[in-house]
C-alpha positions as CSV (number, residue, x, y, z in Angstrom):
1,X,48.6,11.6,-1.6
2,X,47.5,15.0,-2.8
3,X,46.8,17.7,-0.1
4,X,43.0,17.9,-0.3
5,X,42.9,13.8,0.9
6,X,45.9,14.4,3.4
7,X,43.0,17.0,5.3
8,X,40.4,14.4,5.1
9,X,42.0,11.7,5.8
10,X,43.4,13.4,8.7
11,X,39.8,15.2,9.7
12,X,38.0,12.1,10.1
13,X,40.7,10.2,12.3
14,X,41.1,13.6,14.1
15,X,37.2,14.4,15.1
16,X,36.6,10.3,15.9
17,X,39.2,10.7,18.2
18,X,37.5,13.6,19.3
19,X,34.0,11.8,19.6
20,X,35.4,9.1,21.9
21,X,34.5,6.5,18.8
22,X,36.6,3.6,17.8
23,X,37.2,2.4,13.8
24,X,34.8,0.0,14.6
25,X,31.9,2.6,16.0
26,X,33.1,4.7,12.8
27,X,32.4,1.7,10.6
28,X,29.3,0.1,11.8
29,X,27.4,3.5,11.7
30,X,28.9,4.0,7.9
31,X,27.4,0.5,6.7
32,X,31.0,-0.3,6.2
33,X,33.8,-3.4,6.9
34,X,35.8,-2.5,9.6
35,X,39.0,-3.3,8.1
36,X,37.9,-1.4,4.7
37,X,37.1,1.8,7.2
38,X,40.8,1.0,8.8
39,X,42.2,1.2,5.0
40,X,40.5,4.2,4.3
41,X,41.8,6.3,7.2
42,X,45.6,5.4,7.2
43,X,45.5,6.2,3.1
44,X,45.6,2.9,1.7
45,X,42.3,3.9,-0.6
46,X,40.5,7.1,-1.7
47,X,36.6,7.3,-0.6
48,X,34.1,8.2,-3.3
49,X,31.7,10.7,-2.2
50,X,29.0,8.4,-1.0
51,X,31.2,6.7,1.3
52,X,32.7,10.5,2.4
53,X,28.9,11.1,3.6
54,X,28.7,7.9,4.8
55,X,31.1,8.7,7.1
56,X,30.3,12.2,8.3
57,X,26.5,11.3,9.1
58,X,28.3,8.8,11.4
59,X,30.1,11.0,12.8
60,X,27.3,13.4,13.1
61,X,28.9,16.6,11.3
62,X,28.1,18.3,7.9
63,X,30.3,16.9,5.0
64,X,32.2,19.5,4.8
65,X,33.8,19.9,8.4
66,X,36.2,17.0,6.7
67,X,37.4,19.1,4.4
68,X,37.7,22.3,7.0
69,X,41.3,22.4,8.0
70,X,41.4,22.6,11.8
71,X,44.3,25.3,11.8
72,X,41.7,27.5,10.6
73,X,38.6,26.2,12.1
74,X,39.7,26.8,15.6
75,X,41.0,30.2,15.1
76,X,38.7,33.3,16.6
77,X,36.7,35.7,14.1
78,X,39.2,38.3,14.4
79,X,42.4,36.2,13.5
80,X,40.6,34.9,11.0
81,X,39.8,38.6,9.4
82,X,43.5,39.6,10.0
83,X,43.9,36.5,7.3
84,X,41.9,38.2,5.1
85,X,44.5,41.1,4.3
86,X,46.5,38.0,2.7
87,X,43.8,37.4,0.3
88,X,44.3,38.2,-3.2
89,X,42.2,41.3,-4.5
90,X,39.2,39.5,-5.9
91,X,38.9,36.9,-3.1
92,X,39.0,40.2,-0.5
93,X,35.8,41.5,-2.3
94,X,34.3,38.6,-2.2
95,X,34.9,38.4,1.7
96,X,33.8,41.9,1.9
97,X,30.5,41.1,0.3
98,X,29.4,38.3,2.2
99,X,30.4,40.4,5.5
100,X,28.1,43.3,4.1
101,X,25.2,40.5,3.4
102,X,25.7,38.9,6.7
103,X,25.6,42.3,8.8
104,X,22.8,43.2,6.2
105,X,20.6,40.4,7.3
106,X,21.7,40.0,11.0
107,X,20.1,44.3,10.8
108,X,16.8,43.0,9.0
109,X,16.4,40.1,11.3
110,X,16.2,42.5,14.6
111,X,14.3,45.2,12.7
112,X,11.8,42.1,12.1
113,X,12.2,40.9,15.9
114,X,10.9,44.7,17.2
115,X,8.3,44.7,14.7
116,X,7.1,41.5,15.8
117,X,7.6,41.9,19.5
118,X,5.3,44.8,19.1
119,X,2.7,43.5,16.9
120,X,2.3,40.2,20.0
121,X,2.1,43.1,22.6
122,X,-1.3,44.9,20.6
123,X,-2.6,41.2,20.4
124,X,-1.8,40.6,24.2
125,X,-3.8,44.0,24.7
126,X,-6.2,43.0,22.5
127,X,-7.1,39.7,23.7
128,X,-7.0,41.4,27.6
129,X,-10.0,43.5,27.0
């Protein structure tokens, strides 16, 4: 079994454990046989990508949380940027770019939350006289 379907294989036994749900739960809210949904999750076949979002809207998670390897998912923002240094050059530039575009827009959205904070306090003003 090749590495990619180990980690979702292993994600969606992992997080129905996690939401209290049985194979059974799983299956029914996937439209699928229970014993086809059993196959599925200990690796006896490969899920095409309808069934793969079959199973993550029952599960209630975007599609690609099974594919999200947990070792990485549950580690903080800063171990995660300490991982970064281990990136080769291009992918570093890449992370540096969409840090600068995140910071970027997280410093437009407030500029456009004090704008409009002060534009609803003339209309409150306004509307008082």
């Amino acid at each position: 079994m090749e590495a990619t379907q180990a980690l979702l294989l292993e994600n969606i036994k992992r997080i129905r454990k996690e939401k209290g749900m049985s194979q059974k739960d799983v299956s029914e809210k996937a439209d699928m046989l229970v014993p086809t949904y059993s196959r599925l999750e200990r690796g006896g076949s490969t899920p095409g990508l309808s069934t793969i979002v079959k199973i993550a809207t029952a599960l209630d998670i975007p599609v690609v949380e099974l594919f999200q390897s947990s070792e990485i998912k549950d580690r903080s923002v800063a171990q995660k940027l300490e991982m970064v240094n281990d990136l080769s050059e291009y992918n570093k530039n890449v992370v540096n770019i969409m840090l600068d575009s995140m910071i970027e827009k997280d410093r437009v959205e407030k500029i456009q939350e004090v704008k409009m904070k002060s534009r609803l306090a003339e209309l409150e003003k306004i509307r008082k006289k």
